[in-house]
Every structure is written in structure tokens, then in C-alpha cells.
C-alpha positions in Angstrom: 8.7 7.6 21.4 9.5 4.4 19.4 10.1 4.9 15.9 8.1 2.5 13.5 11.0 2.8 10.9 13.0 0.4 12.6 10.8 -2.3 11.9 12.6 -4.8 10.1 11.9 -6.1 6.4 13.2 -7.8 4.1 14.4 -7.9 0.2 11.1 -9.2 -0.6 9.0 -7.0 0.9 7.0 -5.3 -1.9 3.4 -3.5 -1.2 0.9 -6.1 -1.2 2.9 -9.1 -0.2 2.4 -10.9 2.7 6.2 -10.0 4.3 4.8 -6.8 4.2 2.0 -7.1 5.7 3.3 -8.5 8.5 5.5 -5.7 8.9 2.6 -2.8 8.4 1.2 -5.2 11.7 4.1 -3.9 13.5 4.3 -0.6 12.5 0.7 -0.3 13.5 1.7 -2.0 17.1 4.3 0.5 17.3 2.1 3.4 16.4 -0.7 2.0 18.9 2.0 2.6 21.4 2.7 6.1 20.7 -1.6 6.4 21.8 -1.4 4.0 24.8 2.1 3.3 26.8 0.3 0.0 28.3 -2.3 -1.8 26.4 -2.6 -4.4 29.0 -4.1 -1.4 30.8 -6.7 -0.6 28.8 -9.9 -2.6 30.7 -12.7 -0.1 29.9 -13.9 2.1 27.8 -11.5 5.4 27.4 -11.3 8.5 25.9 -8.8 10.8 24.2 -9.7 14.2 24.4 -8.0 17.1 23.1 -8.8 20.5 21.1 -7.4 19.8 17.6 -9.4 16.2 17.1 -12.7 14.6 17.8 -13.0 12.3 21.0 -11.4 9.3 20.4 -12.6 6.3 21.9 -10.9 2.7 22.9 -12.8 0.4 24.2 -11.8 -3.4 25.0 -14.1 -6.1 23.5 -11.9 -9.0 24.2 -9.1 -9.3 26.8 -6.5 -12.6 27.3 -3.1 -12.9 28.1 -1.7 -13.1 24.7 -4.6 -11.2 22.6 -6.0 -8.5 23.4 -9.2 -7.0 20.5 -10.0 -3.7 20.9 -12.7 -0.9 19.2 -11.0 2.1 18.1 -13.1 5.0 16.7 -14.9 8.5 16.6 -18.0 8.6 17.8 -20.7 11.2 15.9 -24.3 12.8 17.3 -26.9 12.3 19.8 -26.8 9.5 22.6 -29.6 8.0 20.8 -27.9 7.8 17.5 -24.1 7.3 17.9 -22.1 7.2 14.5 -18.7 5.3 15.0 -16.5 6.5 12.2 -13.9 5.3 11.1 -15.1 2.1 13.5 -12.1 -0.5 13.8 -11.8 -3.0 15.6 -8.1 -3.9 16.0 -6.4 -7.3 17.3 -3.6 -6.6 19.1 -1.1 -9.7 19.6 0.9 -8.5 22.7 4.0 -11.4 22.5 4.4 -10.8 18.6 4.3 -7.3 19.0 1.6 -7.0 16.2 -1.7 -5.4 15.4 -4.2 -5.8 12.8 -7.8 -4.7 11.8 -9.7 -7.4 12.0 -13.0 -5.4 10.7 -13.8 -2.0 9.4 -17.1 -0.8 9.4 -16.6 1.8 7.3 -16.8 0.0 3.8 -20.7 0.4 3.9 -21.4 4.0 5.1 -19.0 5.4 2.6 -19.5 4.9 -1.4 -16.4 5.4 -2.3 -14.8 3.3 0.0 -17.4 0.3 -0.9 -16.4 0.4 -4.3 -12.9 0.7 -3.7 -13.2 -2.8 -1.5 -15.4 -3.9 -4.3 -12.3 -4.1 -6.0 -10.2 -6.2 -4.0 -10.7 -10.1 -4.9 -8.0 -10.9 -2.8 -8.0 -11.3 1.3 -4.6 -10.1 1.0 -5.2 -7.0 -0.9 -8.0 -6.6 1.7 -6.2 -6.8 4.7 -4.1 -4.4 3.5 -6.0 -1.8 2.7 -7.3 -1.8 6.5 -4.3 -1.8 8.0 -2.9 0.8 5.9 -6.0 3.1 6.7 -5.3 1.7 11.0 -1.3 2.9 10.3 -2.0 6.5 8.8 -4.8 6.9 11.2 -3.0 6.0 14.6 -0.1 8.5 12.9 -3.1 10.8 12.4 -4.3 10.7 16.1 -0.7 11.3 17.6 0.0 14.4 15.6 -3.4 15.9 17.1 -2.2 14.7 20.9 -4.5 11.7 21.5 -3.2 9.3 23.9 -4.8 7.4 26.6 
């Protein structure tokens, strides 16, 4: 398995700054790997199943050569009524090596979480606190067995 710890940073790196950032995109590349070996593989819908978790879903919304966009979530009761949650959807740049939430759906079904983002004036601080949520989630997910 490849071990996000080695991503590199640098004396400037401090939570919240952009050098950071960019390296929380690669540890969340990295952990998407531990989930799915090929990403370039992924052309449909799949599903992780496995006892200790909910089903976890990945399903392709955009595919190109260099970027790849991706849904990644739970999905919750009926056929008629799916719930996605949490419901990312995750850019995944396969030459940089990087991924990143581009949206999270969950800011409006759950208070807490609204007022929390409510809070964040800057697209920085935003961006961060998606990714952050992506990075312990994906770690999440591998320590219950999903992969695809």
C-alpha cells in the first residue's frame, strides 16, 4: 500500500495555507488509491461492499485523459428516495497525482455542518475543510475493507 506520509512539504506548510493544501490533494490521491488500484478503470458505476461499512458507491461523471471527476458516497433508503451521504464529488488530476473535492453536498442536510461552512469567508479555508473531511473519509473506508 502506498503510504501518504511520504508526500512531500515544505517549511511553509502550515494548516490552512495553500502549500498545504496542495499536499492534502495528494494525500487524498494517495488514499483514493488504497480504494481503487486503477482509476483510469473506473467507467461505471461501482460498488464496495463489505460487512463492517455501508455500500459505497463510485460512479464517474466526467472522464478525459488528464481529469478524471468522480461521485463518491453512501447511498440511504428506498429506490425512490436515495439519500447520498456524505455526497462528493472528487476531481481527480491523474498526471499531478492530485485529488480534490470539488463539491460537497452535505453542508445543507446537516446543521451543524452548514453553520460551520457559514464560517468560512475564505475559498481557501473552504477547500480545506472538504478535503480534509475526503482524506479522513477515504482513511475511513480502507480500514472497513472498501476497495473497488
Amino acid at each position: 500500500m502506498i503510504a501518504d506520509q511520504w508526500c512531500e512539504t515544505t517549511w511553509r506548510a502550515q494548516p490552512g495555507s495553500f502549500v498545504s493544501l496542495m499536499t492534502l490533494y495528494e494525500s487524498n490521491f494517495v488514499r483514493l488509491l488504497w480504494l481503487v488500484r486503477d482509476l483510469r478503470a473506473i467507467t461505471k458505476c461501482t460498488v464496495s461492499k463489505v460487512d463492517s461499512d455501508c455500500d459505497l458507491y463510485l460512479t464517474p461523471l466526467e472522464l478525459s485523459r488528464y481529469t478524471s471527476v468522480f461521485r463518491l458516497t453512501y447511498e440511504f433508503g428506498a429506490e425512490t428516495l436515495q439519500i447520498r451521504d456524505p455526497d462528493l464529488e472528487v476531481c481527480v488530476y491523474h498526471d499531478a497525482r492530485l485529488a480534490e473535492v470539488r463539491s460537497f453536498r452535505g453542508f445543507r442536510r446537516h446543521p451543524q455542518l452548514a453553520k460551520l461552512q457559514s464560517r468560512l469567508k475564505r475559498e481557501l479555508d473552504q477547500r480545506w475543510t472538504r478535503n480534509m473531511m475526503l482524506n479522513k473519509w477515504l482513511e475511513y473506508c480502507a480500514e472497513r475493507g472498501h476497495h473497488f
